[in-house]
Wavefront OBJ file of the C-alpha trace (Angstrom):
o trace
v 108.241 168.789 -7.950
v 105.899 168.180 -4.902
v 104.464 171.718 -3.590
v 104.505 171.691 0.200
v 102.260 173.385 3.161
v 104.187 175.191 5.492
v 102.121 175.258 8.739
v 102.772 178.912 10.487
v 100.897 178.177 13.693
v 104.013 178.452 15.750
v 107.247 180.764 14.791
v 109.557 178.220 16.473
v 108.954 175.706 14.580
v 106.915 173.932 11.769
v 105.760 171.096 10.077
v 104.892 170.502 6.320
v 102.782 168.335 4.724
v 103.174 167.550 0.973
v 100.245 168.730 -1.427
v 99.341 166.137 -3.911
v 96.317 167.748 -5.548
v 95.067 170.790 -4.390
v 91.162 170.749 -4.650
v 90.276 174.369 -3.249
v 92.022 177.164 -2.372
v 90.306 180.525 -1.624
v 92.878 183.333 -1.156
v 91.376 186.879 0.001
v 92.337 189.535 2.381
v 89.344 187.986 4.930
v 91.602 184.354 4.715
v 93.419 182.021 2.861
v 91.683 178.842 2.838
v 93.157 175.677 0.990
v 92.556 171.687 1.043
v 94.231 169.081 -0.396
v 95.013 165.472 -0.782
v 97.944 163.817 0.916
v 99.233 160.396 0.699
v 99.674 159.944 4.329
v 96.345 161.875 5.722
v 93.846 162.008 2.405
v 92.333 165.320 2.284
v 93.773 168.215 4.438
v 92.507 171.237 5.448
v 94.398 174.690 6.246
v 92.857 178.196 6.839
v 95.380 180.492 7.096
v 98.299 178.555 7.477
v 97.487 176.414 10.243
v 96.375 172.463 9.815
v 92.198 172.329 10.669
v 91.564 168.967 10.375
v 92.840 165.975 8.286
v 90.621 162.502 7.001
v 93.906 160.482 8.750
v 93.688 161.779 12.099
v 90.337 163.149 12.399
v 89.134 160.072 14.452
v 90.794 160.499 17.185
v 89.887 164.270 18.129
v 86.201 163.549 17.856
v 86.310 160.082 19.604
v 87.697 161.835 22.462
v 85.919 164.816 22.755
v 82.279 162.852 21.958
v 82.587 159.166 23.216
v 83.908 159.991 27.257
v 82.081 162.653 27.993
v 78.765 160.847 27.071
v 80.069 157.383 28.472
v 81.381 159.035 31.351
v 78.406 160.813 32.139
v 76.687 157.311 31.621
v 72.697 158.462 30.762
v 73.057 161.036 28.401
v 70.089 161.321 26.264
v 70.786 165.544 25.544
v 74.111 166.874 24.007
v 75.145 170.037 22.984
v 77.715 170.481 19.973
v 79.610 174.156 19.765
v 80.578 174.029 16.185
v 81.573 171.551 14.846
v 80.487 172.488 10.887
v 82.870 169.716 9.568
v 80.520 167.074 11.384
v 82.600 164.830 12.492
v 81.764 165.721 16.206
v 77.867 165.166 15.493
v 78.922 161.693 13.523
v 80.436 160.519 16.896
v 77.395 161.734 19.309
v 74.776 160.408 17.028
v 76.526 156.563 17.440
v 74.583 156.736 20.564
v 71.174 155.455 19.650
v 69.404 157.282 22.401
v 70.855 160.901 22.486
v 69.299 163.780 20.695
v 71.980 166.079 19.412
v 71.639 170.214 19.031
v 74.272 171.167 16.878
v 75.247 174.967 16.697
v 77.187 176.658 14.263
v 77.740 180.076 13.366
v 77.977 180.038 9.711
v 75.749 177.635 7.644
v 78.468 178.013 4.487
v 80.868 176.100 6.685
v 78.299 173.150 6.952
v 77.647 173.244 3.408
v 81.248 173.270 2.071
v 82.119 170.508 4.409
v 79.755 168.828 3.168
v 80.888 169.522 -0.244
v 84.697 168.920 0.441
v 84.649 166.612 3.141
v 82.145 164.570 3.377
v 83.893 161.468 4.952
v 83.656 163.774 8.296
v 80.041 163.810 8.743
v 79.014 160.847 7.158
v 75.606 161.511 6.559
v 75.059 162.426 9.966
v 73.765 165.831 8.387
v 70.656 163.555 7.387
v 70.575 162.199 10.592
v 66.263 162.994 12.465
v 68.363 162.881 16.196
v 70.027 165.809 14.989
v 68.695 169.747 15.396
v 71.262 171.644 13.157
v 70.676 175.580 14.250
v 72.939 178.440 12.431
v 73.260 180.765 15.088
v 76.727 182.156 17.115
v 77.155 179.560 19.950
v 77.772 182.196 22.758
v 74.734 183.836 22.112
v 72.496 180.815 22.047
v 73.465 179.279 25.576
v 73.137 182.709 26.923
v 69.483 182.664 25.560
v 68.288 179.096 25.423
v 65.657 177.321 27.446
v 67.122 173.784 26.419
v 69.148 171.666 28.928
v 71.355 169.263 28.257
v 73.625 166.378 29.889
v 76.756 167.096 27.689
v 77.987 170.079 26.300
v 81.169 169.577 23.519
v 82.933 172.740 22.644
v 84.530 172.086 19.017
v 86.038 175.351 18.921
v 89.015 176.660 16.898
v 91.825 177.991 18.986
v 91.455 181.250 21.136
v 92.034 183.812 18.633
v 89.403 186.232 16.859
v 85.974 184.956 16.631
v 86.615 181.744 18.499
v 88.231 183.847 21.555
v 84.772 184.269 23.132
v 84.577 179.917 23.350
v 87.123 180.484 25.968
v 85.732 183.081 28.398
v 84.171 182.856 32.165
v 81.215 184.178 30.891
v 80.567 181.812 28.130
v 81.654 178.626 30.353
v 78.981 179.920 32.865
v 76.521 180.616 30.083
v 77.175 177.018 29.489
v 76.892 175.757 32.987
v 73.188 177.663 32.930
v 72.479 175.272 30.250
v 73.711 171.671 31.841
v 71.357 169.298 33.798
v 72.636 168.411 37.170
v 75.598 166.274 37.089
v 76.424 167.568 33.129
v 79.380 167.669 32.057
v 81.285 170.437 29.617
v 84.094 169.378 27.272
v 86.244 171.752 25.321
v 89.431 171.733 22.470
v 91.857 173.278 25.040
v 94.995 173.035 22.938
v 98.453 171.657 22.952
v 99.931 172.530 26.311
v 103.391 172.044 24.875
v 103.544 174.890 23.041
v 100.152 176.849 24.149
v 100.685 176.746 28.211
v 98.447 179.499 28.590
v 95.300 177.921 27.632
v 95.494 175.496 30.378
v 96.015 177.699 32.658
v 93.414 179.917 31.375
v 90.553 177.513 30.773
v 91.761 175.955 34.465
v 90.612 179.142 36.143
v 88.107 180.340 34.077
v 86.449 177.304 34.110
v 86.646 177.230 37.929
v 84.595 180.097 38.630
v 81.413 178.109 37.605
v 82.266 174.435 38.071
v 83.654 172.298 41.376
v 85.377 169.683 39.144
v 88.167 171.003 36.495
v 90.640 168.860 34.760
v 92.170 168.134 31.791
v 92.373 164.768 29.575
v 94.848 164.214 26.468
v 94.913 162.752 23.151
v 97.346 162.374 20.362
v 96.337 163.562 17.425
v 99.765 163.182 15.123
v 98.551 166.935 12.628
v 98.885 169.445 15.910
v 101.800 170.596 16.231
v 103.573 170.011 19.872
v 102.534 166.824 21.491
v 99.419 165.363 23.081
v 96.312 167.606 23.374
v 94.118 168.587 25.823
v 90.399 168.663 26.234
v 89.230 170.710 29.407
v 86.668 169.175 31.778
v 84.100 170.831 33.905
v 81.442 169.429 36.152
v 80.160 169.351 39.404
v 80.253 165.826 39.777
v 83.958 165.105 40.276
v 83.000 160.936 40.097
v 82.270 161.067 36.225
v 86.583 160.985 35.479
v 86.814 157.962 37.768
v 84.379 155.866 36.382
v 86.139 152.698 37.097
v 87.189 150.761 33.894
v 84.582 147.881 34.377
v 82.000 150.219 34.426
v 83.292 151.985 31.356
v 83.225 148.605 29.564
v 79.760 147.639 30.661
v 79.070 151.243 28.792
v 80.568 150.632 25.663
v 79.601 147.015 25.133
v 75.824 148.512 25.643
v 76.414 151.305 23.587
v 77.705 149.412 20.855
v 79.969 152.089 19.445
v 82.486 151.505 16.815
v 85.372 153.226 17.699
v 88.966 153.248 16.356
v 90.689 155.158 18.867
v 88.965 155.316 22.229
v 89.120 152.202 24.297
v 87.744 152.552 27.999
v 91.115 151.791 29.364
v 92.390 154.880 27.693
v 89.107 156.897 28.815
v 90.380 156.030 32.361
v 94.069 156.446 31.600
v 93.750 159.962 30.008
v 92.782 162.077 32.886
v 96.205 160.795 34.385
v 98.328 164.057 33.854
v 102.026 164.543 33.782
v 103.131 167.353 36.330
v 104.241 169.501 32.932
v 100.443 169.786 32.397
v 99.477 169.260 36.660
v 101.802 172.719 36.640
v 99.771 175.056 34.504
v 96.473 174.306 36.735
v 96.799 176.779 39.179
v 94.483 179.707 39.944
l 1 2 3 4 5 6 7 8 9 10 11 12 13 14 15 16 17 18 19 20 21 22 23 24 25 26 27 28 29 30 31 32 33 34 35 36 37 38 39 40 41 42 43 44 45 46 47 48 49 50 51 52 53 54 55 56 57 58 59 60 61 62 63 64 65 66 67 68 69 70 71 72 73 74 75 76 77 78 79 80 81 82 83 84 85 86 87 88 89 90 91 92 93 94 95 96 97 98 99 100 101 102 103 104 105 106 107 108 109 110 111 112 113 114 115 116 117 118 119 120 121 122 123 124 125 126 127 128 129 130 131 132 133 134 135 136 137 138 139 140 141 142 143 144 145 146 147 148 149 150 151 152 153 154 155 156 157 158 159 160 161 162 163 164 165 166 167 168 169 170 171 172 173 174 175 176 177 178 179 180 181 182 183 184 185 186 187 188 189 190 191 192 193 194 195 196 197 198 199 200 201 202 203 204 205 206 207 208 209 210 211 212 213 214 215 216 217 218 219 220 221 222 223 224 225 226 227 228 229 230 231 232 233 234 235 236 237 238 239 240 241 242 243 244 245 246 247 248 249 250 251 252 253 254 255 256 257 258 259 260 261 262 263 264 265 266 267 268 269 270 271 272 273 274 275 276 277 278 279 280 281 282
């Protein structure tokens, strides 16, 4: 018989994904850490019981959070990754020929068994001379850094224990410290569906440093609830209504493969439905 994985994110419901060959699983009292293969999203993986990323579905998370913040922005040659040790985030950035990339993750073990385990995500981008890899906590280096940069991606887990800090006032105005005018900040804000409160949260918190807050959304089929939401800062409120021409003229000089991200649906995302428009209040 087929084990399953149970995900536990959510005690209302849940969603299972069959396990066709288990290739790690690390059990301890610190986590429980497992990935596997699946027929429907290749190789999964789970620390403690809730879905991290998949090979099936990955594309489409890091598409969004990488390609329209850097095509919005429109002459990014600086971005910023928090996290991100899979590398799937810095494989996206570094499609842009002429953007250095400062990746910053807090454990260098995390680099080293994605690399190990899933090394479709980063596709070499580890090897990559445009990228500065530096294993430090991300909180503490845009408190302390000199560097600027145009884009800042936060590829944060959600806002629970360690990762609970990615979401405060005082790191999104450490962050702010560290953009060039007109930057932009992008974060993994959740599924609003079932986690309200991190809209509403990021909305405000967000709002003490930056003029321009929003939210755009994504599918991404292994979280649970619905479409996702990235938060937006900036202080220029034009780079979410780049009109679609514009956004084309930007990809076609880019020349970006993508297979998610179209700029139609750069342009379409930041249209919100009131469910989501309701939880932005301060």
């Amino acid at each position: 018989m087929t084990d399953w994985f149970q995900e536990t994110l959510h005690p209302e419901f849940t969603q299972g994904l069959s396990m066709d060959k288990v290739l790690y699983h690390d059990k301890s009292d610190l986590q429980d850490l497992i990935i596997f293969e699946n027929a429907r999203f290749g190789r999964v993986m789970c620390l403690d019981g809730v879905v991290q990323t998949t090979e099936g579905d990955e594309f489409v998370y890091h598409e969004m959070l990488a390609h329209v913040p850097i095509l919005a922005h429109g002459n990014a040659k600086s971005v910023l990754i928090i996290g991100g040790g899979d590398g799937g985030m810095a494989r996206e950035a570094l499609k842009h020929q002429g953007v250095q990339v400062t990746m910053v993750e807090i454990d260098g073990a995390v680099v080293d068994f994605c690399k190990e385990h899933l090394p479709n995500h980063s596709a070499g981008a580890f090897d990559n001379p445009r990228l500065n890899l530096v294993i430090t906590d991300g909180a503490k280096y845009v408190k302390e850094t000199d560097d600027r940069f145009d884009v800042i991606i936060v590829d944060s887990t959600d806002p629970i224990g360690p990762g609970a800090v990615l979401f405060t006032a005082e790191f999104y105005a450490d962050c702010k410290r560290c953009l060039t005018e007109g930057g932009v900040v992008v974060t993994q804000n959740g599924v609003p569906f079932v986690q309200p409160e991190e809209v509403t949260n990021s909305y405000r918190r967000l709002g003490e440093s930056f003029t321009d807050v929003h939210f755009y959304r994504a599918a991404v089929p292994t979280y649970q609830g619905g479409d996702m939401t990235f938060g937006w800062a900036t202080d220029d409120a034009s780079l979410r209504r780049v009109p679609v021409a514009a956004l084309e003229q930007r990809y076609a000089a880019a020349g970006i493969d993508t297979r998610y991200v179209t700029p139609d649906l750069q342009a379409a995302s930041f249209a919100l439905p009131r469910t989501i428009l309701s939880l932005m209040t301060r």
